[in-house]
VEXLUMKOL-116199 format. One record per residue (C-alpha): residue in three letters; z, y, x. Coordinates in steps of 0.02 Angstrom, whole numbers, plus 50000, padded with zeros to 5 digits. Layout:
<rs>
ALAZYX...
</rs>
This chain:
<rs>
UNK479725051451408UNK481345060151503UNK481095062751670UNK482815060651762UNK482775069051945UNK484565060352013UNK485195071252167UNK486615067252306UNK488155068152244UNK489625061552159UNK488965064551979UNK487555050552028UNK488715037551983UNK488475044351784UNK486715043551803UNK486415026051723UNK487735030351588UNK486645045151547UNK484895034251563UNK485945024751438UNK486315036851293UNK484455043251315UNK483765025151298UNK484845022051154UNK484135038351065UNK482555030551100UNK481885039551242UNK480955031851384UNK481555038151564UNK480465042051704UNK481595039151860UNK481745046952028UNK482905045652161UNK482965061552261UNK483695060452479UNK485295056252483UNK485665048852319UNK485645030852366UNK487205037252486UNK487935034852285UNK487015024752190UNK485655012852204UNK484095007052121UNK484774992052029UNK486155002451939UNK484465006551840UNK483784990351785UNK483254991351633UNK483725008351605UNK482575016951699UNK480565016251766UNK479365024951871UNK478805042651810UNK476905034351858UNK477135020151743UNK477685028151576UNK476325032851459UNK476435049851353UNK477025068151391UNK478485072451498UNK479755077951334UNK481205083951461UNK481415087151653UNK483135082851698UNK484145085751860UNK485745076551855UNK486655079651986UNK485875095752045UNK486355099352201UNK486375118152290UNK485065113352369UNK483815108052231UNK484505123752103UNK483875135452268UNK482175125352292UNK481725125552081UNK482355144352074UNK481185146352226UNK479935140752159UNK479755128852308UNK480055112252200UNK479055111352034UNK480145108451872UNK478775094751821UNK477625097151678UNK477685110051543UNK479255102451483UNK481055109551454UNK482195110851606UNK483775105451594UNK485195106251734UNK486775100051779UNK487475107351935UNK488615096852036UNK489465106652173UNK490905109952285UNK492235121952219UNK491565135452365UNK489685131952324UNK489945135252142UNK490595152952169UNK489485155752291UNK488405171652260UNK486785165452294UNK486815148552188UNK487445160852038UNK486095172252074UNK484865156052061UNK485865148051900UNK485675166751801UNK483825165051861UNK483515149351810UNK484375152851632UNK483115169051617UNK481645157751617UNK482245149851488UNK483155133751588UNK484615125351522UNK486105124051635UNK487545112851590UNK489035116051705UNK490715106751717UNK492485113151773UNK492745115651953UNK490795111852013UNK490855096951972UNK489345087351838UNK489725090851666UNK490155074751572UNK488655064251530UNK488925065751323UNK488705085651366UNK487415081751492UNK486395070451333UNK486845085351193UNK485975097951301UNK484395086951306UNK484405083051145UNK484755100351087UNK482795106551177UNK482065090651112UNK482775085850956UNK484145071550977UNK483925057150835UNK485115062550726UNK484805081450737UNK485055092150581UNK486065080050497UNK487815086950466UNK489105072050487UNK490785070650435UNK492105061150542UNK493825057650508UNK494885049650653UNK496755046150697UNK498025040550551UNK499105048650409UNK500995050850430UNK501995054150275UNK503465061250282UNK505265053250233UNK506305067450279UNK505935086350374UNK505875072450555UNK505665053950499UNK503705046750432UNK502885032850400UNK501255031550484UNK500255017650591UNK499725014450764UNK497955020250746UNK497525031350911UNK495925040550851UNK494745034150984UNK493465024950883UNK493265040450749UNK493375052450927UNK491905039550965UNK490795042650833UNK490935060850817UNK490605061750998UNK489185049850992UNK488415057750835UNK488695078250921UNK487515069851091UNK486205063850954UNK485925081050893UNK486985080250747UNK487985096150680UNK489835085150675UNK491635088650586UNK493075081150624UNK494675079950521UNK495695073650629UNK497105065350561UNK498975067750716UNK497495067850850UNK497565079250997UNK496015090051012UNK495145108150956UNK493645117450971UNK492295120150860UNK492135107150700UNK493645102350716UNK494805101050551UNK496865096550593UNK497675085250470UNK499375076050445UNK499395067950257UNK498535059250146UNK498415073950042UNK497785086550181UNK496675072950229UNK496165070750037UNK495785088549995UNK494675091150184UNK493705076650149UNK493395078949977UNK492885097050007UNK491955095950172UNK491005081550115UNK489955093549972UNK489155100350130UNK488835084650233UNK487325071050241UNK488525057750284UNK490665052350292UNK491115039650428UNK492605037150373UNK493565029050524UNK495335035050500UNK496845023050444UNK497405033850288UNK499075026150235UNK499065017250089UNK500865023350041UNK502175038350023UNK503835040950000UNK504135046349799UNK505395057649837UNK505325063850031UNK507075073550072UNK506755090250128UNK507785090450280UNK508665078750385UNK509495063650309UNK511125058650388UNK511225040050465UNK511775028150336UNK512035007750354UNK510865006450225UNK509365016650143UNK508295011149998UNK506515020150026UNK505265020449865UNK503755022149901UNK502015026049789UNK500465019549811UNK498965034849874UNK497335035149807UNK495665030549859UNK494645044449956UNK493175033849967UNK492955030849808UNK493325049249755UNK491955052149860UNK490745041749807UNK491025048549630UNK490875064149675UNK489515067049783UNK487995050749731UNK486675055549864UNK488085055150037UNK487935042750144UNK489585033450146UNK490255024350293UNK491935016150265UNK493165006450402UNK493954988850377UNK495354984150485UNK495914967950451UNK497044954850556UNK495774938850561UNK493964937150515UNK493194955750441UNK491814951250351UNK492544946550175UNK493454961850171UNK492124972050241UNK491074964850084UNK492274968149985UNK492764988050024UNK490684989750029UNK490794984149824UNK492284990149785UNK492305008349851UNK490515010049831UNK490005014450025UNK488355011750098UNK488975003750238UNK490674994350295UNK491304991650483UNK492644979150503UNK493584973350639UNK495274961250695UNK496764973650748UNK497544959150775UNK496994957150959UNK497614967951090UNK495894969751169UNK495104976251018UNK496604982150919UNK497334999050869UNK497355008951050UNK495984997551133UNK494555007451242UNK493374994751184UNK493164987051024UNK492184972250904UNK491464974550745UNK490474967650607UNK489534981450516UNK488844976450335UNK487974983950192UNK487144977750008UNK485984965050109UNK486184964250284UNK487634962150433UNK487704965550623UNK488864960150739UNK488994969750899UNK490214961451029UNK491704968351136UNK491194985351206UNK491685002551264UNK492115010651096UNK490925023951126UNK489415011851142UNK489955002150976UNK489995019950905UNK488175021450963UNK487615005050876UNK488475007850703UNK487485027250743UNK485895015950745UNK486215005350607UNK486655023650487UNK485195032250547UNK484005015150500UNK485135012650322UNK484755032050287UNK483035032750320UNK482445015750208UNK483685022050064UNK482555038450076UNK483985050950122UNK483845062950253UNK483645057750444UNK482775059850581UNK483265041150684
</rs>
C-alpha cells in the first residue's frame, strides 16, 4: 500500500491522476486529505482510486506528499509531523516562486534529502508532473516494469526527394511519446528513437529515415528486453533523391522503391525480444493486426482506424485493438497515455507467461 498525504494547493488537482498511475501499477493507496486541500479537490475525485490508510491491509510500501506545501516540508523536517511507517519518503514540493527560494524551505529540502528522502521538484515551485511524481515512487519501490530495458520508436520517417522536398506522413509521435513515458513511470530503463519528433534528454536516439531508423533499431534492440514499435516507418523512397534543389517543373515523374521490413529483421535477429508491432489501418484493425502478428513474427500487434479524426494521426486520445497468437483486447477511446498504460499491462502479462523477463 502507497500512502498519498494530498496538501493545499494547486498540484491537488493531479492527485487522482497520480492515484491513477499507482493503481494501474498495481498499488493500493492509502488516502488522506490534509487542511485545506478540499479548497482544491474533493473526496469524490477519489472514488475508486483511493481508500482509507485504516482500511488497507499490509505494510505501508511508500509515504507520499503530493502537493507538499512549505508548511508540511517545515513540520516533516521538524520532526513535528511523522513521515508514517518505516517506509520511503517521497516529496513533491508545490510552492510559490518566493517560497521556493526561500532559505529556510531549502535548508529543510537539503535536510530532508540527507535522511535519505526523495524530493521531486518542478520548474518555478510548482508540483513536478505526475509521470515524474509516479517514476520517483517507483524508483524506491520497484515500479512493475523495473529493470526491463524497453525500446520505443515514435514519430514518422521522411525521405528525401531533393536537399528540401520529402515524403513522409502525418504521424505526430504522441502514442510512441506515450509508451516510453508510461513504461520510464513503471520503472523501466526506456530508449527512444525518435523518428522528426521534438524532444532530448537522456535515452533519447534522433532519427529522420528509414535507414537511420533501420540501423538504431536494429542495433539498440541487441541490448533491449522488448521493441514497441509505434512509429509510421514509410514504406517507400525515392530511387534516385537529387542532391540539391530541383527547379519547378509542370511535370515530375518520382520513382520510388519499396523499404524493408524492420520488424521482421528484428525478429530474425534477436529470437528471445519481445516484439510489439503497430497497425494503422483506415476501417476495422483486427485482420490486419492478425495479419502483421503472423507475418512479421511479433508477439503482439496494436491496431487502430486513422481514419477518424478523434483517434487518427495527431489525436490526444486514441482506440485500439491489441492482439497476439491467442488472445485480443479492445480498450476504448482514451487519453493516449492511459491506452499506453493498458497495452503496458497486456506486455508485461504476454512476457511473463512466455517465460521472458518481467517483473508486472
Amino acid at each position: 500500500m502507497i500512502q498519498l498525504h494530498v496538501g493545499p494547493g494547486p498540484g491537488a488537482l493531479e492527485a487522482p491522476e497520480l492515484c491513477r498511475r499507482l493503481l494501474a501499477a498495481g498499488h493500493q493507496v492509502g488516502l488522506s486529505l490534509e487542511p485545506g486541500a478540499t479548497r482544491f479537490v474533493g473526496p469524490l475525485a477519489f472514488s475508486g482510486l483511493a481508500h482509507d490508510p485504516a482500511a488497507l491491509p499490509g505494510p505501508v510500501a511508500a509515504v507520499v506528499h503530493a502537493p507538499a506545501s512549505a508548511g508540511t516540508i517545515a513540520r516533516i523536517a521538524g520532526g513535528l509531523t511523522s513521515p508514517g511507517e518505516d517506509a520511503p519518503l517521497v516529496i513533491a514540493p508545490d510552492l510559490d516562486p518566493q517560497s521556493a527560494l526561500h532559505p529556510a524551505v531549502r535548508d529543510n529540502l537539503s535536510l530532508l534529502r540527507g535522511w535519505g528522502c526523495t524530493v521531486v521538484e518542478g520548474t518555478g515551485g510548482r508540483m513536478a508532473p505526475v509521470q515524474e511524481i509516479a517514476r520517483a515512487v517507483f524508483g524506491v519501490i520497484g515500479g512493475p516494469l523495473r529493470g526491463l530495458k524497453i525500446l520505443v520508436s515514435a514519430g514518422g520517417t521522411r525521405e528525401p526527394i531533393d536537399g528540401v522536398r520529402y515524403i513522409g506522413n502525418r504521424s505526430s509521435g504522441k502514442m510512441g511519446l506515450a509508451v516510453a513515458e508510461e513504461a520510464a513511470a513503471r520503472g523501466a530503463e526506456v530508449t527512444v528513437v525518435a523518428a522528426n519528433v521534438a524532444g532530448g534528454g537522456s535515452g533519447w536516439v534522433p532519427v529522420e529515415t528509414f535507414g537511420e531508423i533501420r540501423e538504431e533499431i536494429l542495433r539498440r534492440a541487441k541490448e533491449a528486453d522488448a521493441l514497441v514499435m509505434a512509429a509510421a516507418v514509410s514504406d517507400f523512397t525515392p530511387a534516385a533523391p537529387f542532391p540539391g534543389k530541383m527547379k519547378r517543373k509542370e511535370k515530375l515523374t518520382l520513382e520510388l522503391v519499396a523499404t524493408g521490413d524492420i520488424l521482421r529483421e528484428v525478429r530474425a535477429g534477436n529470437p528471445d525480444l519481445f516484439v510489439v508491432g503497430f497497425a494503422a489501418i483506415h476501417g476495422d484493425p483486427v485482420d490486419e493486426a492478425r495479419e502483421k502478428l503472423l507475418s512479421k513474427g511479433a508477439d503482439l500487434v496494436v491496431g487502430n482506424d486513422v481514419s477518424r479524426d478523434d483517434i487518427g494521426f495527431g489525436a490526444d486520445e486514441n482506440e485500439v485493438y491489441v492482439v497476439s497468437a491467442g488472445r485480443e483486447w479492445f480498450f476504448p477511446r482514451a487519453p493516449k497515455r492511459r491506452i499506453a498504460g493498458a497495452i503496458l499491462d497486456v506486455m508485461a502479462e504476454e512476457m511473463s507467461k512466455k517465460g521472458r523477463k518481467s517483473n508486472g
